[in-house]
C-alpha positions as a printed Julia matrix, in Angstrom:
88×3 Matrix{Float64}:
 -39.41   -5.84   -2.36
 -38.66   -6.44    1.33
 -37.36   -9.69    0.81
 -34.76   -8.2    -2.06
 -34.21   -5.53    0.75
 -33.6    -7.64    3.73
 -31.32  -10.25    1.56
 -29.18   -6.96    0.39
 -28.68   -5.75    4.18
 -28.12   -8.72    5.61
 -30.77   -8.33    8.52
 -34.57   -6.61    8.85
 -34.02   -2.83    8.14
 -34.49   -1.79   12.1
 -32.09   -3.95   12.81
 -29.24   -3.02    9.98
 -30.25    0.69   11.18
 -29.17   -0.07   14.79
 -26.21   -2.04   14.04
 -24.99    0.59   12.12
 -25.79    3.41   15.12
 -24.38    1.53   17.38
 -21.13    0.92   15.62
 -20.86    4.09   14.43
 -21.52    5.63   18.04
 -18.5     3.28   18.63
 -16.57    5.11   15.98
 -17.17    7.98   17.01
 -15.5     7.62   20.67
 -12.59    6.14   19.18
 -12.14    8.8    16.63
 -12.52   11.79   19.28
 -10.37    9.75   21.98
  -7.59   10.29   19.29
  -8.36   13.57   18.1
  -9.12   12.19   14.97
 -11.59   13.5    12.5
 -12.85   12.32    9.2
 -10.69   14.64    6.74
  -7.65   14.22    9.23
  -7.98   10.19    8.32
  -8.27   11.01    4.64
  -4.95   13.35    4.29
  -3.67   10.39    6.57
  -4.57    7.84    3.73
  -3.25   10.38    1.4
   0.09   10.75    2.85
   0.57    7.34    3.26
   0.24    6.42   -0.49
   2.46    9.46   -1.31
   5.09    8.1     0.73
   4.38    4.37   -0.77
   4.99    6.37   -4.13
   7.96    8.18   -3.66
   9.73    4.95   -1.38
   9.29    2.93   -4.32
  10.52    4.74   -6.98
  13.45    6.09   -4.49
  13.58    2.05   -4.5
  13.93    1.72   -8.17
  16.5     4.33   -8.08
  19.2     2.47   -5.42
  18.51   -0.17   -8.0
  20.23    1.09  -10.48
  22.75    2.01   -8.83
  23.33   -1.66   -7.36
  22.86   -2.6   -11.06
  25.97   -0.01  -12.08
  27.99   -0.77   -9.21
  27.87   -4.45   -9.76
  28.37   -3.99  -13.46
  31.3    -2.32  -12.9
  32.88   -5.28  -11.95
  31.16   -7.9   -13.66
  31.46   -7.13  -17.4
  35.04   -6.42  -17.17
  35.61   -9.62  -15.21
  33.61  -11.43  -18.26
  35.16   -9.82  -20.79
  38.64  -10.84  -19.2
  37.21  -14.43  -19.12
  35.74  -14.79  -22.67
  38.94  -13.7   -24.23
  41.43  -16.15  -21.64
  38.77  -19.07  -23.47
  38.99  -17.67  -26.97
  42.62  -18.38  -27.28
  42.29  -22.33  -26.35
C-alpha cells in the first residue's frame, strides 16, 4: 500500500505534505499581494471565457458580412464573365 501511495504522489507522504504547504503558503502571499481571492479568480476565469464566447461569434458575424460585401462584387463580375465566354 505505501509503495502504490508513494508512486501516486510522487515523493514519501511527509514530504508531498510539505511541498504542498510550502507552495501553497507561496500562493497565498501572491494571492493577498494582489487582492486576489479564490472566488475573485473563478468569476475571473468565468469572464474570460464569456468574452472568448461572445468575440468569436461577434467574429463569425463580421464574417458574413465580408462574405456579402465581397459577393456583391464577385458574382456579378462572374456572371458578366460567363456570359462574354458563352457567346464564343
Amino acid at each position: 500500500m505505501s509503495g502504490g501511495l508513494t508512486r501516486f504522489l510522487g515523493d514519501t507522504l511527509g514530504r508531498t505534505i510539505l511541498k504542498l504547504l510550502v507552495i501553497s503558503f507561496v500562493v497565498g502571499v501572491i494571492m493577498s499581494a494582489f487582492h486576489w481571492y479564490p472566488l475573485d479568480v473563478l468569476y475571473m476565469i468565468r469572464d474570460t471565457l464569456v468574452n472568448i464566447w461572445e468575440t468569436g461569434f461577434a467574429a463569425l458575424g463580421r464574417f458574413g458580412v465580408y462574405l456579402a460585401l465581397g459577393a456583391c462584387v464577385v458574382v456579378p463580375v462572374f456572371l458578366i464573365l460567363r456570359l462574354l465566354n458563352f457567346r464564343r
